[in-house]
N, C-alpha and C positions, 0 to 999 in steps of 0.2 A: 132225281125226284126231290121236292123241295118241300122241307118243313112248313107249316100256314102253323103261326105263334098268336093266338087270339089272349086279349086280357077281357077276364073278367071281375067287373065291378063286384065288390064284398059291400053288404051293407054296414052301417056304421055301427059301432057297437054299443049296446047302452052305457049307459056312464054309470059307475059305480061310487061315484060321489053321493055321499048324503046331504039332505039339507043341514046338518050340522054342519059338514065339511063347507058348506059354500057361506054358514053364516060365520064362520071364522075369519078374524083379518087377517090379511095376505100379509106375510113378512118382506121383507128387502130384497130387490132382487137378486138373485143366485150371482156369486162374482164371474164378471167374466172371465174366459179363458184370455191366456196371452194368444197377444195374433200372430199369425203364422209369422214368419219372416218374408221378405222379398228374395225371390227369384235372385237375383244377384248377392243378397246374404248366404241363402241356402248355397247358390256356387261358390263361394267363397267358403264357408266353414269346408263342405265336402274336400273342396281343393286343398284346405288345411289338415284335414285327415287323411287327405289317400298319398299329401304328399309325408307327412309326418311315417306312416305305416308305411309306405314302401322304405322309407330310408329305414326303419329300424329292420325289416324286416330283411332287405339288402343287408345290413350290416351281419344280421344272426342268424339267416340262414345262407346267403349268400356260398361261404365257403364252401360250406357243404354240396350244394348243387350246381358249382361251378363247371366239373366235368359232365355235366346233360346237356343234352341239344337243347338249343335254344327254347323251341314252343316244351319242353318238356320242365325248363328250367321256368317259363312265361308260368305255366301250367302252376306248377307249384306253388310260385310266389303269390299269384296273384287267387290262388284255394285260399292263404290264410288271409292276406290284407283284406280280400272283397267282404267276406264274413266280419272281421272286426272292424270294418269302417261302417258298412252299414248296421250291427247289431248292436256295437258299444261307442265309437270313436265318435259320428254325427248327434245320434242323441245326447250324449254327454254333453258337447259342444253346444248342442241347442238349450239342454238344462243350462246349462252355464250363463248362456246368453240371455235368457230368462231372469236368472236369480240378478246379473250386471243391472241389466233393465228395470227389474223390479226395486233395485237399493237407488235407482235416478231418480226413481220418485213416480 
């Protein structure tokens, strides 16, 4: 039996602008944000993170999870690198790349 998903239209909302508000001059427009990066920036930072994080992570836990089977040893490794690449390593990288950009000028 299959969902039937209808939208419907909301009317607009009044505006809560006063005519004070609309005879004030408009200031400069709000700074842009930086633009994303390019698809092949974005692979290239990630690929700088996930390979940086497995080597350290190979190196520090490595020993210790030597005697696991394989997918339990995969298991492990890849619980801690996937979390710090994607919550701290990529961002970072991308601040970074940000601040680079922004001191070019």
């Amino acid at each position: 039996m299959g969902l039937l998903m209808t939208t419907v239209a909301r009317p607009a909302a009044a505006s809560a602008t006063s005519a004070a508000d609309r005879n004030q001059p408009r200031s400069a427009a709000p700074a842009q944000p930086a633009a994303l990066p390019s698809v092949h920036m974005r692979v290239l930072l990630t690929w700088i993170a996930v390979f940086t994080a497995l080597t350290v992570v190979q190196l520090l836990v490595g020993p210790y999870v030597k005697g696991f089977p394989m997918l339990l040893r995969t298991l492990v490794i890849t619980g801690i690198v996937v979390p710090a690449v994607v919550y701290t390593l990529v961002p970072n990288l991308l601040k970074v790349r940000a601040a680079v950009l922004r001191r070019r000028g």
